[in-house]
C-alpha positions as CSV (number, residue, x, y, z in Angstrom):
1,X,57.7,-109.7,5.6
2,X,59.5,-108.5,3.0
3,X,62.2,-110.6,0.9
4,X,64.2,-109.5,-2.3
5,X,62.7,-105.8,-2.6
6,X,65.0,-103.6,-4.4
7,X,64.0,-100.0,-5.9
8,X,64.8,-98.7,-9.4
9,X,66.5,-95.3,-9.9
10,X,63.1,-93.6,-10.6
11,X,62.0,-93.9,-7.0
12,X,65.2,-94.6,-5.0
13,X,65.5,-91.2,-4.7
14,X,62.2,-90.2,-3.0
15,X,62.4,-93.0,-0.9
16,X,65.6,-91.3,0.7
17,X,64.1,-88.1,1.4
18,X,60.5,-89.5,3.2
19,X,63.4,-90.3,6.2
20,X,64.2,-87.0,6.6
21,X,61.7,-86.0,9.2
22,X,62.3,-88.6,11.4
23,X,65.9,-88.1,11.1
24,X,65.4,-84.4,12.3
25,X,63.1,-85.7,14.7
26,X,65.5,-88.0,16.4
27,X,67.5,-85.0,18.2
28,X,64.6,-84.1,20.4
29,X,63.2,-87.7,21.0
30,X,66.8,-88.5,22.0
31,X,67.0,-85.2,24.6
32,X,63.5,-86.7,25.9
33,X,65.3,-89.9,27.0
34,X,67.9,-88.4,28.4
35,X,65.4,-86.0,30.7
36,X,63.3,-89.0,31.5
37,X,66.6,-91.2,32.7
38,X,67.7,-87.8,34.8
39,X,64.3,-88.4,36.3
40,X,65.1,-91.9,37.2
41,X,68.2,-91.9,38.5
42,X,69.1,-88.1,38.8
43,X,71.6,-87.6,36.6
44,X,71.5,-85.3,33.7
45,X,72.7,-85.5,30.0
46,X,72.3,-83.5,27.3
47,X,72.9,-84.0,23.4
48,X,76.1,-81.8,24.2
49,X,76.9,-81.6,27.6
50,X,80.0,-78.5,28.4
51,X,82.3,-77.9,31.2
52,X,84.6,-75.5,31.7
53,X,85.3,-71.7,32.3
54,X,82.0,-70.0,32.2
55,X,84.1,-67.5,29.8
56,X,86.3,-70.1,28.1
57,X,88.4,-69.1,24.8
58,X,89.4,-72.5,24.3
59,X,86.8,-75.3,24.0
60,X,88.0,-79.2,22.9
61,X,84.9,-80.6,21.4
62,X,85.5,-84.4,22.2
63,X,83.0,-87.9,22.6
64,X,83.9,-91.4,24.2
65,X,85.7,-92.5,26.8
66,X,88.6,-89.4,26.0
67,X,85.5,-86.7,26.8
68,X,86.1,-88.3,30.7
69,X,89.9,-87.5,30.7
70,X,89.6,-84.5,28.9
71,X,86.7,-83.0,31.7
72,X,88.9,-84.2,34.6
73,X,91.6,-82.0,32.9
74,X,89.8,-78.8,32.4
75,X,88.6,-78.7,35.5
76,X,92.0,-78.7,37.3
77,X,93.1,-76.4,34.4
78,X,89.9,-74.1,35.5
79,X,90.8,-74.2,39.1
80,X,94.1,-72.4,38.1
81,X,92.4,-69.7,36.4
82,X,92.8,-70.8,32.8
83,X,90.0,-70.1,30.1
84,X,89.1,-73.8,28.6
85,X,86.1,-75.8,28.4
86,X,85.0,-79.2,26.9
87,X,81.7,-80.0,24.9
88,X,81.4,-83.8,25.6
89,X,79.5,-84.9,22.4
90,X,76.5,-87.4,23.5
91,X,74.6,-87.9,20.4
92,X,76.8,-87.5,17.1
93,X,74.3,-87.8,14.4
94,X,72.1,-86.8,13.3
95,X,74.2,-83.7,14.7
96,X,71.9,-81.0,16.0
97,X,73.7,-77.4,14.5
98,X,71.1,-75.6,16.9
99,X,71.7,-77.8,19.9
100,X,75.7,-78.2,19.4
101,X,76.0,-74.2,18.9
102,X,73.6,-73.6,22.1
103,X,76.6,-75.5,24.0
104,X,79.3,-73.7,23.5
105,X,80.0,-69.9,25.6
106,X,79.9,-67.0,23.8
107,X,83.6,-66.4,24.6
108,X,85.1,-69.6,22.3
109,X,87.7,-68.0,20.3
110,X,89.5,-71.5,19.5
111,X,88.1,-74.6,19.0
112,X,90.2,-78.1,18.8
113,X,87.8,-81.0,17.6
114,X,89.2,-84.4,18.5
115,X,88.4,-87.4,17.0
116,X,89.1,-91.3,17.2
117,X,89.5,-92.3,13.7
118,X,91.8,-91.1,10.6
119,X,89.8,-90.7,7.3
120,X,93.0,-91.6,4.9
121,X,92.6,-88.4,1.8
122,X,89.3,-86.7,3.6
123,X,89.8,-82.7,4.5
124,X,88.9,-84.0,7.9
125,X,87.4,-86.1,10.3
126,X,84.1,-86.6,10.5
127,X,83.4,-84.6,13.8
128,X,85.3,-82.0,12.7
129,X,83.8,-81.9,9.1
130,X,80.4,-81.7,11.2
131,X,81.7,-78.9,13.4
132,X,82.7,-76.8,10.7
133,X,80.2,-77.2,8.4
134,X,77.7,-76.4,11.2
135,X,79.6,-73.4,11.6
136,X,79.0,-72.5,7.9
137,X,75.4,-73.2,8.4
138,X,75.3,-70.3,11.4
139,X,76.5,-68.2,8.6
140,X,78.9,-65.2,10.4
141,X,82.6,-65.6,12.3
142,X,83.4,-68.6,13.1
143,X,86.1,-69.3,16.2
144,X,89.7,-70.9,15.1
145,X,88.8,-74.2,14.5
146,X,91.7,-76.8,14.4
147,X,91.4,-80.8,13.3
148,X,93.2,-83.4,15.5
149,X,93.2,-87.2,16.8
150,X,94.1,-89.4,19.4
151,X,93.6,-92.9,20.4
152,X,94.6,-94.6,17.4
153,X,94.7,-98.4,17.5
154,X,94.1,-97.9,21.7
155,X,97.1,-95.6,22.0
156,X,96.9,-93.8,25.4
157,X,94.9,-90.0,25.6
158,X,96.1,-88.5,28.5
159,X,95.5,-85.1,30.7
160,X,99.4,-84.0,28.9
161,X,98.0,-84.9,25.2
162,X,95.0,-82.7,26.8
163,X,96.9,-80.1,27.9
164,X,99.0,-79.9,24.9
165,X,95.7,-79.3,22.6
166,X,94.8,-76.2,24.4
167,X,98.3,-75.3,24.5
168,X,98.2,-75.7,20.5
169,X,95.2,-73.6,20.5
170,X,97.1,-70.0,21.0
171,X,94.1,-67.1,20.2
């Protein structure tokens, strides 16, 4: 046990950066839980889980309960030919560039990234500050990538708002 501790400037610093490896760690250990609980009960998840057009231009990257209305949409939307997808985000950080990236089709030419939260004076959210930047961290072109919410203070998300983002997503 361990009461009152607290750590000067001079190693502070240090102390932050031994977590590192365990932080990038935590991606795969994470994946491993996921394959073991398929296992059990025959259901599969993945750190980012898509659905959609297997050539979709227009991918809503999306996590909670919103992920579920926005799937049941694109798959009617599919059935009718169009070109979207959703990447239903299961484990947000630490956010795994190389599995997030891996997700997405090759044909993404417009990306809307949802969140649930408004960060008062920030650029962006913080799923869509983590979408971009891992973007920037691929280095290269990067697909349109637009900023939105929804479900403020419990407000309704439904397969219209849905519709509308892709609709807002003209390539």
């Amino acid at each position: 046990v361990i009461r009152g501790t607290a750590q000067n400037p001079d190693v502070f610093f240090q102390a932050r950066e031994t977590m590192n490896p365990f932080y990038a760690a935590t991606p795969g250990i994470v994946q491993a839980a996921m394959d073991k609980f398929a296992k059990i009960v025959g259901r599969q998840y993945h750190l980012f889980d898509y659905i959609g057009a297997k050539d979709a231009e227009k991918v809503i990257i999306i996590m909670g309960s919103a992920a579920d209305t926005t799937h049941e949409t694109v798959e009617y939307l599919a059935a009718k030919g169009e070109k979207v997808g959703v990447v239903k985000v299961r484990l947000y950080r630490p956010f795994s560039v190389k599995d997030f990236l891996a997700a997405l089709p090759r044909t993404t030419k417009a990306i809307a990234v949802l969140d649930r939260t408004k960060e008062a004076g920030a650029l962006g959210d913080p799923l869509y500050i983590d979408v971009c930047t891992a973007y920037v961290e691929k280095g290269g072109l990067a697909p349109k990538i637009l900023g939105g919410r929804y479900g403020l203070g419990s407000k309704e998300f439904n397969p219209a708002m849905v519709k509308a983002a892709y609709d807002n997503m003209q390539t």
